[in-house]
C-alpha positions in Angstrom: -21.6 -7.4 -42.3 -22.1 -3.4 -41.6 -23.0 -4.2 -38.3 -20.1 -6.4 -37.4 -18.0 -3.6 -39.1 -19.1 -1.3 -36.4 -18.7 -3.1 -34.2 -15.3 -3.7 -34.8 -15.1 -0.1 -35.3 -16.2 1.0 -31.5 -14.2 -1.4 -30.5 -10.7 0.2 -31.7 -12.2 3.7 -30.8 -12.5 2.4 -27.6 -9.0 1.1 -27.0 -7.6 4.5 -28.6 -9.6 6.1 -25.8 -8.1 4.1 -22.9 -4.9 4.1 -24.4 -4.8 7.7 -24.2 -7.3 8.2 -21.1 -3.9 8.5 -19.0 -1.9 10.9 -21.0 0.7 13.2 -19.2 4.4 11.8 -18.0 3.2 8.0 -17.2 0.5 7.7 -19.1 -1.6 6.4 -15.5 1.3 3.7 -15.3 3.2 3.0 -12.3 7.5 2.4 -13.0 10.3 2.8 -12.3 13.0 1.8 -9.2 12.8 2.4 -5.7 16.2 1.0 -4.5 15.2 -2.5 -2.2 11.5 -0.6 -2.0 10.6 -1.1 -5.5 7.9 -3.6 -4.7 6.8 -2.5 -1.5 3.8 -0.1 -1.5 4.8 3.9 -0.4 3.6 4.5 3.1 0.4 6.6 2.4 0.1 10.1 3.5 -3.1 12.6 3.6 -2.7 14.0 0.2 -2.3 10.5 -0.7 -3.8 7.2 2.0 -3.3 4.8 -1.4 -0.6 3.6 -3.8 -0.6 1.6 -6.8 1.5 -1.6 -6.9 4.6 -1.1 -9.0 3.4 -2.6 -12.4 7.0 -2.3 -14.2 10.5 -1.7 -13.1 13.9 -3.1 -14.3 14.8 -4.0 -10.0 13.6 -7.3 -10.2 11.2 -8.4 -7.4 12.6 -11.2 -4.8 13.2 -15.1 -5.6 10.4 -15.5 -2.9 7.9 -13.3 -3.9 8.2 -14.8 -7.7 7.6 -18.5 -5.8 4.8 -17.1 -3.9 3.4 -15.6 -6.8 4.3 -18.8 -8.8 3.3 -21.8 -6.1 -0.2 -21.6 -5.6 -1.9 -23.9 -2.6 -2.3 -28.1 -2.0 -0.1 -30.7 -1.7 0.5 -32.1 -5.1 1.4 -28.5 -6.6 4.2 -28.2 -4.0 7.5 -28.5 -5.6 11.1 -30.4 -4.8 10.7 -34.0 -3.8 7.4 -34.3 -1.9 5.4 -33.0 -5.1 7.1 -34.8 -7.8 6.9 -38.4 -5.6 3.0 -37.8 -4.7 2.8 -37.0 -8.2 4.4 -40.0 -9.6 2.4 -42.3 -7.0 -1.1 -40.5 -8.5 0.6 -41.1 -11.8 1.5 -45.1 -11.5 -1.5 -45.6 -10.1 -4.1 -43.7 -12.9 -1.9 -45.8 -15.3 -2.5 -49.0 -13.8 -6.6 -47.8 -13.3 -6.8 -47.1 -17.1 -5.2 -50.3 -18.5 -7.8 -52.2 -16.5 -5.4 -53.4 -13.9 -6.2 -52.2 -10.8 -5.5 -48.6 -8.8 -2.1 -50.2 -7.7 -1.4 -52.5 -10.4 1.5 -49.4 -11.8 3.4 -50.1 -8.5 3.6 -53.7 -8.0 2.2 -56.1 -5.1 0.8 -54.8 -2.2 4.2 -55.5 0.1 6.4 -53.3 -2.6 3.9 -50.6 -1.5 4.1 -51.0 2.4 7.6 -51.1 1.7 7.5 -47.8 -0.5 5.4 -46.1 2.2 8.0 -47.1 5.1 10.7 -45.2 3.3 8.6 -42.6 2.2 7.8 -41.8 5.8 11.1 -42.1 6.8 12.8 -39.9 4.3 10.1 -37.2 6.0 11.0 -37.4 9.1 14.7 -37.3 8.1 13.9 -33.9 6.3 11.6 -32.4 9.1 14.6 -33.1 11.6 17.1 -31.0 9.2 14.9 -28.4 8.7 13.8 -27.9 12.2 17.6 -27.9 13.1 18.1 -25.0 10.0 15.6 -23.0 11.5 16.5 -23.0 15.6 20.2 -21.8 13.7 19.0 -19.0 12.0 16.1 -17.4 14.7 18.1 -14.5 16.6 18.3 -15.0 19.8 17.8 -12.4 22.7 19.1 -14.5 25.3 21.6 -12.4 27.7 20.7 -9.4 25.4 18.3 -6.7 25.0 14.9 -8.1 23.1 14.5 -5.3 20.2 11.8 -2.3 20.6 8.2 -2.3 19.4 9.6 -0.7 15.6 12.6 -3.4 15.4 10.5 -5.9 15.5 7.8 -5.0 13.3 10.8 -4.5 10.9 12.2 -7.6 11.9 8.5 -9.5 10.8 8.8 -8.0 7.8 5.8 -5.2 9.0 5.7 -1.7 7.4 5.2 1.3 10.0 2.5 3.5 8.7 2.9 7.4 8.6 4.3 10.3 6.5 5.4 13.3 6.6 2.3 15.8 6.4 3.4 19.2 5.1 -0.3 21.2 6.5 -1.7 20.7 3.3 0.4 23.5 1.6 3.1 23.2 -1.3 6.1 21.5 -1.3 8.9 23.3 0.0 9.7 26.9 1.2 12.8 28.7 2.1 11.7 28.5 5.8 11.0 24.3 5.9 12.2 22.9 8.9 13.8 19.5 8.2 11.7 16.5 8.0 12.5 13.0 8.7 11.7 9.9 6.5 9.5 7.0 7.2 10.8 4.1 6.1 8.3 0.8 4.9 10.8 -1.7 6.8 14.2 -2.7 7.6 15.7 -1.6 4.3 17.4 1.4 4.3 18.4 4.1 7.0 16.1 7.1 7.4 17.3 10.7 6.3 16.5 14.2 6.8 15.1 16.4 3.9 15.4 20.1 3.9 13.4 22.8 2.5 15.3 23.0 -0.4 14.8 19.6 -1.2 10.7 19.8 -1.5 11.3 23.1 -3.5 13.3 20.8 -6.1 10.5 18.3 -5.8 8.2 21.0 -7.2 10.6 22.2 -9.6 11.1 19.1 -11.0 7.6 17.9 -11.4 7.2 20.9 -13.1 10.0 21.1 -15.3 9.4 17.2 -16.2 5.7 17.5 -17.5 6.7 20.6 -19.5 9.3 18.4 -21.4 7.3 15.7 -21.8 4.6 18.2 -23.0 7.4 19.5 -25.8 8.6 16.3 -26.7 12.1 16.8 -25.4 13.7 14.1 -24.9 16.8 15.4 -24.0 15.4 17.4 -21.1 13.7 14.3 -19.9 17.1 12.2 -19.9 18.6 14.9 -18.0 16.3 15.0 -15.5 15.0 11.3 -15.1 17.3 8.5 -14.2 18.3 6.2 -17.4 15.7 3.6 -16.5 12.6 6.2 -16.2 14.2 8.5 -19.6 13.7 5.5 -21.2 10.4 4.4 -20.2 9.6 8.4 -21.2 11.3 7.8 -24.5 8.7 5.1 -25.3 5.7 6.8 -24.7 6.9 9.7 -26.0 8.1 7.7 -29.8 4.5 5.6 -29.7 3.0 8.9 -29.9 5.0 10.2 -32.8 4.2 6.5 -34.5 0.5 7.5 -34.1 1.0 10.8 -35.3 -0.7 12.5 -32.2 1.7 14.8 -29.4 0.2 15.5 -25.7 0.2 19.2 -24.7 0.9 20.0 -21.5 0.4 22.8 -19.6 -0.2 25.0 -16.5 1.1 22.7 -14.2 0.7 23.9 -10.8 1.2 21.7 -7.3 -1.5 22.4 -4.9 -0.5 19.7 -2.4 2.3 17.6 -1.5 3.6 15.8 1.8 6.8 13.3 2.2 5.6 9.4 2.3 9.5 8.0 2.8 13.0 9.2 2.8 16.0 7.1 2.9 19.3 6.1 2.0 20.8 2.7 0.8 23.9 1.3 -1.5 25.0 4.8 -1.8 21.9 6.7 -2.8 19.3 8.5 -1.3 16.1 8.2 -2.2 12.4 10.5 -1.2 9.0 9.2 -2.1 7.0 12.0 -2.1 3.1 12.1 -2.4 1.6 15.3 -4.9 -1.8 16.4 -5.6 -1.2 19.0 -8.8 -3.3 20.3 -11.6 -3.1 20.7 -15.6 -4.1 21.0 -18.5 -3.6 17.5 -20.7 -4.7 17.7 -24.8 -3.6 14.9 -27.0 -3.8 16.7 -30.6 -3.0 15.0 -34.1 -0.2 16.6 -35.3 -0.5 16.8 -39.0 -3.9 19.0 -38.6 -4.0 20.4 -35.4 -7.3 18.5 -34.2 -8.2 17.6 -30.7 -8.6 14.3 -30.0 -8.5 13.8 -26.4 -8.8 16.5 -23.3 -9.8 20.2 -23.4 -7.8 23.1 -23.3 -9.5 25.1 -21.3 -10.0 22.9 -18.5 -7.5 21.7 -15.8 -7.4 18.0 -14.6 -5.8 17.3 -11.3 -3.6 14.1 -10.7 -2.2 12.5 -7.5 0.6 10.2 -7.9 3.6 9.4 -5.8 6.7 10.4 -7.2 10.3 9.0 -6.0 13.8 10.8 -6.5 17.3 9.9 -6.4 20.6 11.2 -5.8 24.3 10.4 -5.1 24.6 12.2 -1.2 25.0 16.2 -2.4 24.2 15.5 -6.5 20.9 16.3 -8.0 17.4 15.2 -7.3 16.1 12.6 -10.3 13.1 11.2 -11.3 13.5 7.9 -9.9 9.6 6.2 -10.3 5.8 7.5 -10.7 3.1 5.4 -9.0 -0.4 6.2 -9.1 -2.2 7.6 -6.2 
């Protein structure tokens, strides 16, 4: 019994542990909204060559990734009318097996099943015809025109141009930046130029964000963050409260950033942005003061890929965090 009990014990001490082995703004999470990017990985950059898959966001993903995801391989687990009929051939024919009839016996005679077949094969030629017909209609065609360049049509195959932005390695920003062009994952969206002053907001915000977060201020956070990522904030911030623990934050300091995408779509502009920063993260208990996660005298450093948002001339906001 004491043994189990300790068990059982280590067990929730562990899960407190990774719960909390994340703290900071995100928590180690990847969310938020990246316009029509939201499920596409950022293009990786050399303060970043990896991204984390977006793991929760309120832009729901595409009809056919959810049937990809949904539909796995063989023919009887396709769906529409070739998967239900094989299906309900397999069925007839287990049912007639198991009541001792025969394989067949759920179908009828052996002419009823010829005939079955006949019309079976028919109705799929009929359908390959119609779809053959639906494609050769909706393939673009380049004939008396020019074909599209290399980029078009890796955009036009759904490919994803590699390649950021690279800012030498040094901080964000600078009153001297020259402009810097976005690099776009695809066809979605039109690139956009980013100025100086736009990577010394970046900064600023990250920054000004994980100091809120750090003081539990909510309305900061809402102020700076778009209503989808304040709210995600919100949560982490009021399950902390429930346990009785607040995360100190501190110190933060960017050592590294570069641009991974800039663009514009429905309206909005949008800058994915990859940063390598550095500070201290303590998760305390709030009714005595104690330590229970991180030290205060040592800094951690984080890379994560961090996407604004704005209205063309508004202010930059806190659009998604994904994990470098």
């Amino acid at each position: 019994m004491r043994l189990a009990l300790g068990a059982l014990l280590l067990a929730a001490g562990v899960t407190v542990a990774a719960d909390f082995a994340e703290a900071r703004v995100g928590r180690g999470g990847s969310f938020g909204s990246r316009g029509t990017r939201t499920w596409s990985t950022p293009a990786p950059t050399p303060t970043a060559p990896t991204a984390q898959s977006m793991q929760r966001s309120a832009t729901p993903q595409s009809q056919m990734g959810q049937t990809a995801a949904r539909a796995p391989g063989g023919f009887f687990n396709r769906g529409g009318f070739m998967g239900g009929l094989m299906g309900g051939l397999l069925g007839a024919g287990l049912f007639g097996l198991l009541f001792g009839s025969g394989f067949f016996s759920g179908l009828g005679s052996l002419a009823g099943i010829l005939g079955l077949l006949l019309q079976i094969a028919l109705v799929v030629i009929v359908v390959r015809l119609v779809m053959g017909w639906m494609r050769s209609r909706n393939q673009p065609s380049y004939a008396g025109g020019a074909r599209p360049d290399p980029m078009q049509r890796e955009a036009l195959n759904g490919g994803a141009p590699m390649g950021g932005a690279p800012m030498g390695g040094a901080p964000m920003g600078g009153a001297g930046a020259a402009p810097r062009a976005g690099f776009g994952t695809g066809p979605r969206g039109r690139p956009i130029q980013l100025q100086g002053s736009d990577f010394d907001t970046f900064e600023r915000r990250l920054e000004e964000i994980q100091t809120a977060y750090g003081r539990a201020d909510r309305d900061t956070l809402l102020r700076l963050a778009t209503p989808e990522m304040g709210g995600y904030l919100r949560e982490e911030l009021d399950q902390l409260e429930r346990d009785g623990l607040e995360n100190r934050l501190g110190d933060v300091k960017l050592l590294q950033g570069d641009l991974s995408e800039a663009w514009a779509e429905d309206g909005s502009e949008y800058a994915t942005v990859a940063m390598r920063y550095e500070l201290t993260d303590v998760i305390v208990e709030k009714a005595t003061g104690r330590i229970v996660q991180g030290d205060p005298s040592r800094k951690e450093q984080v890379v994560e890929f961090w996407t604004f948002v704005r209205s063309p001339g508004g202010e930059w906001l806190l659009s998604a965090i994904q994990q470098g």
